[in-house]
KEGUVO-232601 format. One line per field, with one value per residue (C-alpha): x, y, z; residue in three letters; residue number from 1. Coordinates in steps of 0.25 Angstrom, whole numbers, plus 5000, padded with zeros to 4 digits. Layout:
px	X	...
py	Y	...
pz	Z	...
residu	ALA	...
num	NUM	...
//
This chain:
px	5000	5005	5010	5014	5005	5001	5013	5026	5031	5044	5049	5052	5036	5031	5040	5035	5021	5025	5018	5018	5010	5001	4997	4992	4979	4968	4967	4956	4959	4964	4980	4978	4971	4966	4960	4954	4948	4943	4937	4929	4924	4920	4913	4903	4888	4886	4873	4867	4873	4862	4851	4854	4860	4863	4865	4875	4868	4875	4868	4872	4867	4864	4858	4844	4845	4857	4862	4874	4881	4877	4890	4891	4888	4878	4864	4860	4873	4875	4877	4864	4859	4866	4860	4845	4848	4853	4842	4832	4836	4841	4855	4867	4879	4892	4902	4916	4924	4910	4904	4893	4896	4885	4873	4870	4856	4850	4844	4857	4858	4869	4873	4886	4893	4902	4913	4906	4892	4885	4878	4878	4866	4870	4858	4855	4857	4844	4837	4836	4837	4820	4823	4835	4828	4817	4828	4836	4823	4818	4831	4835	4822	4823	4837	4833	4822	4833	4840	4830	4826	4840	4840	4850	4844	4852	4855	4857	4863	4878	4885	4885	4877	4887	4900	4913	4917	4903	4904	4909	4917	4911	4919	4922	4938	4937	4934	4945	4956	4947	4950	4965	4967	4960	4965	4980	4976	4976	4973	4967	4959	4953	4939	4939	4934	4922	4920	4920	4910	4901	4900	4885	4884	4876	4884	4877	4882	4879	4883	4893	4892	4907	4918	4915	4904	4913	4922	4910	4903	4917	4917	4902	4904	4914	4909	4896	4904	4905	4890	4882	4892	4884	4871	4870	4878	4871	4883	4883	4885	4897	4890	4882	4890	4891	4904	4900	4898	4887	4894	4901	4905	4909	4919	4924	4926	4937	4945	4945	4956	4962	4966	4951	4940	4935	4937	4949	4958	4957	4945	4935	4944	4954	4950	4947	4941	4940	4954	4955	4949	4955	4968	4965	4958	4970	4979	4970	4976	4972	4964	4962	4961	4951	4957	4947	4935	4945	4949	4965	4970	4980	4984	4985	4992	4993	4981	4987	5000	4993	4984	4997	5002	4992	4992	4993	5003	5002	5001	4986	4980	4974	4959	4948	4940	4954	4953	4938	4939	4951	4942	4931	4940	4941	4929	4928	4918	4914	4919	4918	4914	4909	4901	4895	4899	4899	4897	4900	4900	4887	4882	4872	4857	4846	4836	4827	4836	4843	4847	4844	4861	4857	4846	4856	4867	4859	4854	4867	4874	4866	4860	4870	4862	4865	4880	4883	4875	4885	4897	4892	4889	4902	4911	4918	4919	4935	4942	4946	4933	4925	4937	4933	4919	4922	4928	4917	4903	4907	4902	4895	4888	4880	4887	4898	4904	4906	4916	4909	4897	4889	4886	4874	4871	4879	4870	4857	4862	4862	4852	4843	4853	4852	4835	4836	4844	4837	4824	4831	4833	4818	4813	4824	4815	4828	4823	4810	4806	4806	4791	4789	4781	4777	4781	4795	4802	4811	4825	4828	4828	4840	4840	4837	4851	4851	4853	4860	4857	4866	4860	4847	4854	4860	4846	4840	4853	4853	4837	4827	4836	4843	4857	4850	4859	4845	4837	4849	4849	4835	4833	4841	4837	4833	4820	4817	4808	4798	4802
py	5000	5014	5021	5034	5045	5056	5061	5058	5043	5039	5034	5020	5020	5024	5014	5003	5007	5005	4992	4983	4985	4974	4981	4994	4998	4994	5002	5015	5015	5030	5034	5048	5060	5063	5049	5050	5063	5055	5043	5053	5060	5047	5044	5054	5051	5058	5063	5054	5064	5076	5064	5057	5063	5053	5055	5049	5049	5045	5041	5038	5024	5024	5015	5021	5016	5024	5032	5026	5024	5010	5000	4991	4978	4974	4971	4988	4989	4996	4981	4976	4989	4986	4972	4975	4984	4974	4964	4975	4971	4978	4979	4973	4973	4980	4974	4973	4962	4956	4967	4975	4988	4995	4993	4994	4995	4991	5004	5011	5017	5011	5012	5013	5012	5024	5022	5025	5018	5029	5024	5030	5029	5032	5034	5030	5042	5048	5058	5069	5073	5071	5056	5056	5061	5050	5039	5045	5047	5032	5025	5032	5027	5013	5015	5021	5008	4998	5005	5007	4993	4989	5000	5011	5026	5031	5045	5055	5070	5073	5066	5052	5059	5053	5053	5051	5038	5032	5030	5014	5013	5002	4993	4997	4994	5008	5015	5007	5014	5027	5028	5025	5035	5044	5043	5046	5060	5066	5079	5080	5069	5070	5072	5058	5049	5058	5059	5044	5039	5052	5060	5059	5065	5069	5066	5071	5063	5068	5064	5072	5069	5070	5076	5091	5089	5082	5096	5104	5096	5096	5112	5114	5102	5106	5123	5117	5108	5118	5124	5108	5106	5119	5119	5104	5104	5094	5093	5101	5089	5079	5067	5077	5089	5101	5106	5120	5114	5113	5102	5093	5084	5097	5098	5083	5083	5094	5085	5071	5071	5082	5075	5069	5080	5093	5101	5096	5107	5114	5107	5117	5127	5117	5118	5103	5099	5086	5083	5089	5082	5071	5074	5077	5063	5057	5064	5060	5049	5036	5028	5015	5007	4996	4982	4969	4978	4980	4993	4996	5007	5017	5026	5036	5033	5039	5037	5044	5035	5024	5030	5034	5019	5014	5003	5001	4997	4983	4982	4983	4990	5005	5003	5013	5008	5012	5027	5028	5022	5034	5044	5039	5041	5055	5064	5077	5087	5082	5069	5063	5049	5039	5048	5057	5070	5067	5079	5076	5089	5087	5083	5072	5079	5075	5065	5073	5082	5069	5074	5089	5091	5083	5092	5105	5098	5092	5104	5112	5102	5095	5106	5116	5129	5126	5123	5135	5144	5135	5139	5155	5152	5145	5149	5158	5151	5148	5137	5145	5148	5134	5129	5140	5136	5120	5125	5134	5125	5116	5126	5135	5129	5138	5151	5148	5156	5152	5160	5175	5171	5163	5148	5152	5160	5151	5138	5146	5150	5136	5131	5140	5134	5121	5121	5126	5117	5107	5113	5114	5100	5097	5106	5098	5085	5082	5081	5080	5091	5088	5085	5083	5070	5072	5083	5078	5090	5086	5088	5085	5101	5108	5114	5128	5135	5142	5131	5119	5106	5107	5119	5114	5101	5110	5117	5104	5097	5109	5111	5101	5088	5094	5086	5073	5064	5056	5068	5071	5058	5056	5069	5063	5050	5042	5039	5025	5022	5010	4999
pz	5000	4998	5010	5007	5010	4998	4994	4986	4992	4988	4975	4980	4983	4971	4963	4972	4967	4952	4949	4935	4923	4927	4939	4931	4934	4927	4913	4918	4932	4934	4935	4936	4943	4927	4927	4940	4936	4923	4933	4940	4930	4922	4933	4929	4928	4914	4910	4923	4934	4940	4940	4954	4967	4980	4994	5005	5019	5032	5042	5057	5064	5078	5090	5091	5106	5110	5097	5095	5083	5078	5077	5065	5074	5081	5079	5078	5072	5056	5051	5055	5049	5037	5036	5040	5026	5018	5024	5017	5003	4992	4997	4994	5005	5006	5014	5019	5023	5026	5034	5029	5027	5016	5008	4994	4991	4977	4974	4974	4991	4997	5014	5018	5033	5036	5046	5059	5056	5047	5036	5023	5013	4999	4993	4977	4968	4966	4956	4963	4978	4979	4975	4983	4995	4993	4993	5005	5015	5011	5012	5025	5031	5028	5033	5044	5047	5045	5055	5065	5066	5072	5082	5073	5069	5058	5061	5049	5050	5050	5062	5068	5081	5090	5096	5087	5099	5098	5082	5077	5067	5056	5050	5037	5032	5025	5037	5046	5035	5037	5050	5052	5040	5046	5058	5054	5048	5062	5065	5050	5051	5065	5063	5052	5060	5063	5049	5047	5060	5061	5050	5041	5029	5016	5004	4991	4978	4965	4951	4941	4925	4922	4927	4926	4933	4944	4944	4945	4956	4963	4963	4968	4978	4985	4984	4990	5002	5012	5008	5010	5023	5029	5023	5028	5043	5051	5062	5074	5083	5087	5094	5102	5104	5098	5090	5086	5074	5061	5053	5063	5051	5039	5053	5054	5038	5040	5047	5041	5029	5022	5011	5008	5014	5012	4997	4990	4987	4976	4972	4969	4962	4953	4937	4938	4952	4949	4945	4957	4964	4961	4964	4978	4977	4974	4984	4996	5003	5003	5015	5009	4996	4992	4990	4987	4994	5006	5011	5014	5021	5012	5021	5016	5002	4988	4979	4968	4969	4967	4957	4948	4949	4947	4958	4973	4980	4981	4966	4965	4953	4956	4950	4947	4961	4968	4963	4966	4981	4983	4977	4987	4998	4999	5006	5000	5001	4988	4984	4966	4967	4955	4948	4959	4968	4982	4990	5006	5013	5019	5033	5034	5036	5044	5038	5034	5025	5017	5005	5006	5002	4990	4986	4988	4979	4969	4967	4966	4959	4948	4943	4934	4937	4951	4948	4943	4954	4964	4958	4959	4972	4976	4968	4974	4986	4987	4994	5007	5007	5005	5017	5026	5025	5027	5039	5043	5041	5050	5061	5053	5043	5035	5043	5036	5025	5012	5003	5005	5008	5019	5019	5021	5009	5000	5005	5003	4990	4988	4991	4981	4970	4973	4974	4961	4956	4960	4955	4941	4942	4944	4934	4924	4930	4937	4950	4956	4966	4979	4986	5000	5004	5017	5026	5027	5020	5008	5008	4993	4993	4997	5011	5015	5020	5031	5044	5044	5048	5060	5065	5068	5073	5083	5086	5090	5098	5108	5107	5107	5106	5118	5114	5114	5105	5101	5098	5088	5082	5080	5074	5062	5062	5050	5052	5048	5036	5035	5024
residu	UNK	UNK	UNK	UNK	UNK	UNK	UNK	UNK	UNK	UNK	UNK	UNK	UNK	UNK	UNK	UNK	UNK	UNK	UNK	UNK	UNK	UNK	UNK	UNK	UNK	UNK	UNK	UNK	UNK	UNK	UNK	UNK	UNK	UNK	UNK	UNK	UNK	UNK	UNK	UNK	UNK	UNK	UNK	UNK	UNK	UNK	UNK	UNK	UNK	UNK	UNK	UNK	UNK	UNK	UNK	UNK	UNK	UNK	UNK	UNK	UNK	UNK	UNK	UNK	UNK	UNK	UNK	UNK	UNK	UNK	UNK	UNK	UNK	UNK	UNK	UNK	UNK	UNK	UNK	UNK	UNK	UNK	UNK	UNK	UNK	UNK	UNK	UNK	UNK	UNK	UNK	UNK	UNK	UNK	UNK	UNK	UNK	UNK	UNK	UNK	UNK	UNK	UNK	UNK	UNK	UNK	UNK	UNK	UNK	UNK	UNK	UNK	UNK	UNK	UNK	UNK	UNK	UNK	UNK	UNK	UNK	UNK	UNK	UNK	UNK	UNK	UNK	UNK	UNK	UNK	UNK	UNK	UNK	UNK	UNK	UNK	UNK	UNK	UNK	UNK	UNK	UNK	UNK	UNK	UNK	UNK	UNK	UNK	UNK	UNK	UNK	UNK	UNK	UNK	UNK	UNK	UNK	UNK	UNK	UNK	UNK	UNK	UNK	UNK	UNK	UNK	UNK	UNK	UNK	UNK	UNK	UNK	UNK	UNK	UNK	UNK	UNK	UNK	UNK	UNK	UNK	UNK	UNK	UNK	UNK	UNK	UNK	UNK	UNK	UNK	UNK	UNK	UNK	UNK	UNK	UNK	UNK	UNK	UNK	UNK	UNK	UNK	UNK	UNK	UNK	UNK	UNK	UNK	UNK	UNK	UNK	UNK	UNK	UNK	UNK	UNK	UNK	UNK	UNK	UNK	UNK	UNK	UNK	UNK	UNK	UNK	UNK	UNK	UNK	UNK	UNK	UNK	UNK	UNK	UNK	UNK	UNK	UNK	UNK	UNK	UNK	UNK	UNK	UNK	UNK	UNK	UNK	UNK	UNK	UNK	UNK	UNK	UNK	UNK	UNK	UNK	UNK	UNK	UNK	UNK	UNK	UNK	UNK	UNK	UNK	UNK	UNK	UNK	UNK	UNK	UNK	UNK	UNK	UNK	UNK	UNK	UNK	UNK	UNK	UNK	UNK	UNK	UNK	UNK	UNK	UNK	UNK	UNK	UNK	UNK	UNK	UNK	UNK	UNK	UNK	UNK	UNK	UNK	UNK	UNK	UNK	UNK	UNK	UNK	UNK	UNK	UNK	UNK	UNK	UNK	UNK	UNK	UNK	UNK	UNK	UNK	UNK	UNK	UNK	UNK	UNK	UNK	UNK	UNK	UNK	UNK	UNK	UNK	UNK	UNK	UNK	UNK	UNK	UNK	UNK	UNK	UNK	UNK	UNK	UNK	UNK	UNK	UNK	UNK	UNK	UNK	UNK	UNK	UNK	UNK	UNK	UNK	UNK	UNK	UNK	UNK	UNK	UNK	UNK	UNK	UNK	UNK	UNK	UNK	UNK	UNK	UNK	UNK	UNK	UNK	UNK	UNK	UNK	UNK	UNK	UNK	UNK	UNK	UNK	UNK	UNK	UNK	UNK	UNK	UNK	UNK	UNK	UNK	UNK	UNK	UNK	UNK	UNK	UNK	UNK	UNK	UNK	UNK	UNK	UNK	UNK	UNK	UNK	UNK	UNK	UNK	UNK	UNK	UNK	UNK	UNK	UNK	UNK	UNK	UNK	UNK	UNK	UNK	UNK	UNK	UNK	UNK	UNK	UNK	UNK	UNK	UNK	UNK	UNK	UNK	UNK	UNK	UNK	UNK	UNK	UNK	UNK	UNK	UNK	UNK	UNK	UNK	UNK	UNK	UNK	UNK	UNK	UNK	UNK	UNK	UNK	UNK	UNK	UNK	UNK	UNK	UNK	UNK	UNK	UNK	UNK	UNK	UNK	UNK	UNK	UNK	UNK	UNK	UNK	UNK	UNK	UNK	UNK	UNK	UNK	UNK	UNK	UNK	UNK	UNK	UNK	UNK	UNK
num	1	2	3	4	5	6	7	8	9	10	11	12	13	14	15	16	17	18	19	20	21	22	23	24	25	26	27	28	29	30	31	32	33	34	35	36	37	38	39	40	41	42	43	44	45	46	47	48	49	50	51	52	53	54	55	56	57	58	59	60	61	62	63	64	65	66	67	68	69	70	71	72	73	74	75	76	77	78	79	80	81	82	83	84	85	86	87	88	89	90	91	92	93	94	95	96	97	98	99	100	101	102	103	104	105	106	107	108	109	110	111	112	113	114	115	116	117	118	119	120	121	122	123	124	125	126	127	128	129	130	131	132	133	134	135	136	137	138	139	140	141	142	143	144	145	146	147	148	149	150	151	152	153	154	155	156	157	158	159	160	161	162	163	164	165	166	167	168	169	170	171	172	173	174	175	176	177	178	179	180	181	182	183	184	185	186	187	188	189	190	191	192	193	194	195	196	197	198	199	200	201	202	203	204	205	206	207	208	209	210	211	212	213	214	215	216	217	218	219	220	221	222	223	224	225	226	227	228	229	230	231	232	233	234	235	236	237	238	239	240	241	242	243	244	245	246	247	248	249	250	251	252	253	254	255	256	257	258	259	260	261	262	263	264	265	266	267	268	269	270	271	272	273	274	275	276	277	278	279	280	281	282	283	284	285	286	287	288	289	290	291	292	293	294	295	296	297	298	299	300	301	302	303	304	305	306	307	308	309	310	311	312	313	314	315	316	317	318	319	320	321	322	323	324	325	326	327	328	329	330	331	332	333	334	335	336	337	338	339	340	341	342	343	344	345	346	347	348	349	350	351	352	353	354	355	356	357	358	359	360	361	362	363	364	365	366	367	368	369	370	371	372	373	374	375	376	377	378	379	380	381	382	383	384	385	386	387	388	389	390	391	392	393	394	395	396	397	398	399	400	401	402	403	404	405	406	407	408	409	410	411	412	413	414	415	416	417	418	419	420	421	422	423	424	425	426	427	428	429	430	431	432	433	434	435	436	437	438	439	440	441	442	443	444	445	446	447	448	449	450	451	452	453	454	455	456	457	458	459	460	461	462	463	464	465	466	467	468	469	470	471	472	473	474	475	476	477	478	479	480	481	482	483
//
């Protein structure tokens, strides 16, 4: 294996990497930053992007009887909820070295475990945030009723709403390599294993077409960050205690790896931000490496050495599923995957409020009306000023400022473009328009700016929950659906 950290390693090294012809890579799998940037950007959806949008919720899993974190054994454990799902039908099982560790479900939703127990619903991409918020509330529920029958809430918002001690780890190879990498950051990384056992967030993923529309998303995405980190605080609390905080987790996120978090530098204002992009990719150091569905700890290597030779170290051919799993392992504000723009700068919402940071991006995002009022909006927003404003939201939220103006201001200036947008895109037969059923107010329409989340949260924590922990927790529960 590699051992030498990013950087120039000795000669002797790099000539003990040279490996014969036989073991060249495979004739397509990527050499090159310029191929890598082709690889995304072949990726693409072509003329299918702007139709489907899709949502990552994390939830948190508790013991309804005393509201702690639920382990993974045990009869009220996360496996047995994993099981009673699968006993449901339609799912097929994701396991590792025999345990079960996911859920793929045939109408395209998948659940995955996150390192301290949260469950992750990936919703199927969806026409439109109306359908999208149909799908979410319905699946939630039957989740939700799963759960419940074994004695487990599943809690939505933005934090784990318990302390960082009382949190398991699960037992995921990934995350034991996570952990120790983590871990010999230091200072730089202390605030990682509250990332990885608490953290919930909303993860919007939408589609780009080629890879202009991948540069152009980058640019928007990572203008707006900073903007859906404070519109969408939910995080004033730290197992119960008050930090002086809106977005406990925008803070954590500072401190987790510089080489992987955060804007990329340079990003935003590069000619070409995905080759950009894809530099930085490249440079981020590596945790682990996939071999025979195994995970093997890097620590810390040089992706793009083993990208220019071609193979690892133990003579293995690179492949095309190598480059991806690297790119996959970087967390940025807005992160390329297969096809889609993933956009992580959000703190999970109450249940009630599922996909309302899909509504605000889809409507600034997929329409090119909106586009360009974002980029006259934003772009004269500079780097200094989107990092003082990552360092500001955390405790201000939307009294942050933004470049010369408030968040405020810039978030309601927003929100008026992005309800266009997505009326444009109803009126284009694009999207249905969003129609309450019953009295249960919609959330497939983006959110009027002016309070967070976390501010109301607050309200009710020093009010009429009067800091009880379960008043907190069943606030945001899932409620559970009947079958």
């Amino acid at each position: 294996m590699l051992a030498c950290r990013p950087g120039p390693c000795d000669s002797g090294r790099r000539g003990a990497m040279i490996v014969e012809a036989s073991q060249r890579p495979q004739v397509g799998v990527p050499r090159t930053a310029d191929e890598v940037t082709a690889l995304l950007s072949a990726a693409g959806r072509g003329s299918e992007a702007r139709l489907l949008v899709g949502d990552e919720v994390e939830l948190a899993v508790l013991r309804a009887a005393d509201l702690a974190p639920a382990r993974y054994e045990g009869e009220d454990g996360i496996g047995a909820l994993l099981e009673a799902l699968q006993r449901e039908g339609g799912y097929a099982a994701v396991r590792e070295a025999g345990t079960l560790i996911g859920l793929e479900h045939d109408d395209g939703h998948r659940l995955s475990l996150e390192p301290g127990g949260q469950l992750e619903l990936s919703t199927a991409p969806q026409p439109g945030v109306v359908a999208l918020e149909a799908a979410a509330r319905a699946r939630l529920g039957r989740l939700a009723a799963v759960a419940d029958a074994l004695g487990l809430w599943l809690v939505a918002g933005g934090m784990v709403p318990a302390r960082q001690d009382d949190v398991p780890w699960m037992p995921k190879g990934r995350y034991r390599i996570m952990r120790a990498y983590f871990q010999g950051l230091g200072d730089a990384g202390r605030l990682a294993h509250h990332m990885m056992r608490r953290t919930l967030s909303d993860q919007v993923t939408i589609d780009y077409r080629d890879g202009d529309d991948a540069r152009d998303l980058l640019r928007l995405g990572y203008l707006l960050a900073p903007v859906t980190a404070a519109v969408f605080a939910s995080t004033p609390l730290d197992g119960g205690e008050e930090r002086g905080l809106l977005s406990f987790r925008a803070e954590i996120w500072r401190f987790v790896d510089p080489s992987r978090q955060g804007e990329p530098p340079g990003i935003v204002e590069a000619a070409d931000p995905l080759r950009a992009y894809v530099e930085w990719a490249l440079d981020a150091p590596m945790m682990f490496r996939v071999v025979d569905g195994e995970y093997q700890a890097m620590h810390g290597a040089s992706f793009r050495r083993v990208l220019e030779v071609g193979a690892w170290a133990d003579g293995a051919p690179l492949t095309t599923a190598d480059v991806w799993v690297h790119l996959n392992s970087v967390f940025p504000d807005v992160r390329l995957k297969r096809g889609l723009v993933e956009l992580r700068a959000i703190d999970g919402q109450a249940p009630g409020d599922v996909v309302g940071s899909a509504a605000l991006l889809c409507g600034l995002l997929y329409d090119a009306e909106a586009r360009a009022a974002v980029r006259d909006l934003l772009g004269d927003v500079d780097a200094a000023a989107r990092e003082k404003a990552r360092v500001e939201v955390p405790r201000r939220g939307l009294g942050a400022a933004y470049g010369r103006r408030s968040m405020l201001e810039v978030a309601r200036a927003l929100v008026d473009v992005a309800r266009a947008g997505l009326a444009r895109r109803a009126a284009a037969g694009l999207r249905r328009p969003a129609r309450r059923t019953s009295s249960r107010r919609s959330s497939s329409t983006p959110p009027r700016a002016g309070r967070t989340p976390a501010e109301d949260l607050l309200d009710a924590w020093r009010g009429p929950w009067a800091g009880d922990r379960r008043a907190w927790a069943s606030a945001l529960r899932v409620r559970p659906a009947s079958a």
